[in-house]
Phi, psi and omega in degrees: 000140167292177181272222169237303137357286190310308169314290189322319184281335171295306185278358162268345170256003193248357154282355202259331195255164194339168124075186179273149147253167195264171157238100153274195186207123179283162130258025208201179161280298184345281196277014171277309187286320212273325176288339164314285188297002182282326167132025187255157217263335187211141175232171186219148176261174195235092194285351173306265193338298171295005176261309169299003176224009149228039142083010191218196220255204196267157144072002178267359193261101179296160183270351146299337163307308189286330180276309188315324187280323196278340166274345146288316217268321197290318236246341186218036155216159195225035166229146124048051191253161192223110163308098178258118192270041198050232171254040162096341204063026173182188184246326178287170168293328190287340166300275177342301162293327103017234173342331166290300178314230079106300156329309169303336196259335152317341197115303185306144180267006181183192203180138168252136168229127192274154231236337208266135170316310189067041191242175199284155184043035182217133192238293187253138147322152157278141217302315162320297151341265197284007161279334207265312184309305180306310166304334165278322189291304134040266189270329161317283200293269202345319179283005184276140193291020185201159175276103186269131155295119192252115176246124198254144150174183235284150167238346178306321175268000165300314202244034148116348242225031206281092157244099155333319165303300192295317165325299207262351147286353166303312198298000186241338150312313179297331208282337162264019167241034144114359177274147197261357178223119188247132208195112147291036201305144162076051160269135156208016145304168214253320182297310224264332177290329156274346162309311199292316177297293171301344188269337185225162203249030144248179178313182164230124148244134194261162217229117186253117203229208175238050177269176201284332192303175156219125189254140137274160168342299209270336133013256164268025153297312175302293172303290193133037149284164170241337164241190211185085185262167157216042152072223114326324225279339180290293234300288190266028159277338170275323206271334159307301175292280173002294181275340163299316162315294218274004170248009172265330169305299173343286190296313194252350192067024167260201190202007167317348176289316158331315174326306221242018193281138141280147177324126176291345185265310164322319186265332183262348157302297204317333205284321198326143154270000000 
């Protein structure tokens, strides 16, 4: 197994060299190790996705829950893991770095920190604010004996908010109080992923989700991304077949859905150890 030091320099160089990569984002170990042997180079976690599959909405996942899963997944792979770490779990900065530190010791070679309250009626941090969250989360990666990758981000079209102006002046506060990675989710016009890219002098990551645009890899490589998450999307693309399957038993009393399962000797090779 690599070391972690070995993970880090490895998931900092695969932002360094040409064109995009993909992250996909297991929830699990199981689809942590089948995407490792399909052949991707880093993988990143889904607290949607791990929130679904201990049963509860997005952002109900306490951060021992969270670390403890992300240190398993850190822990039965040998790429790469980039922690999505909400908002940090808390509001002040001195929490947020906290959660980096407690990440780093978990294994992980990065981590994402989010712009968002996550409280009922409440959407973005104030700019100020959450540039300051980002700048202790920061000097937290910095302080580490490896190069920990910091991924910031913008939340605004996530959480209802599509203002673009504003989105990409956050994405240039973060990228000057230290974050090493820049990421806007559920930006998807070709305009707004290269306005977002040009406005700032780090990687971008884009977030291939379950919106309706669909870009390929050398696509966006062409705007000028450099990473390429999807989020839920594997997650609730299993959950889909999941439900299809299990309401035609209901509903019709068949069982066609078996057709489109994968093979079972095919899912227990990926698993070997």
């Amino acid at each position: 197994m690599r070391t972690q030091l070995q993970k880090a320099e490895a998931f900092r160089a695969l932002h360094a060299r040409p064109g995009a990569f993909i992250i996909p984002n297991p929830w699990d170990v199981g689809t942590a190790r089948i995407l490792e042997r399909l052949g991707f180079e880093a993988l990143a976690t889904t607290s949607a996705g791990f929130a679904f599959s201990h049963g509860v909405p997005d952002n109900r996942v306490g951060r021992d829950a969270m670390l403890a899963h992300v240190a398993q997944l850190t822990a039965a792979t040998n790429v790469p893991v980039s922690a999505d770490l909400e908002n940090g779990y808390g509001d002040d900065p001195t929490t947020v770095a906290e959660t980096v530190h407690l990440a780093a010791a978990a294994g992980v070679a990065g981590c994402s920190i989010e712009d968002s309250v996550n409280r009922p009626g409440e959407t973005v941090y104030e700019m100020a604010h959450a540039a300051e969250r980002v700048r202790a989360a920061a000097e937290a990666a910095r302080s580490m004996p490896f190069p920990f990758t910091l991924t910031a981000r913008a939340e605004n079209f996530l959480v209802g908010r599509p203002d673009l102006k504003d989105t990409i002046r956050r994405l240039q506060a973060y990228q000057e109080a230290g974050a090493d990675v820049l990421y806007a989710p559920c930006i998807t016009t070709r305009e707004e992923i290269i306005a977002v890219v040009r406005s700032v002098d780090r990687p971008v990551n884009f977030l291939m989700g379950t919106q309706p645009v669909r870009y390929s890899l050398a696509e966006l490589s062409e705007m000028g991304v450099r990473r390429v998450s999807v989020g839920s999307a594997l997650a609730t693309a299993a959950l889909g077949a999941f439900l299809r399957g299990a309401r035609e038993m209901k509903e019709r009393g068949t069982f066609e859905y078996a057709k489109d399962s994968a093979g079972f000797g095919e899912v227990s090779e990926l698993l070997k150890l």
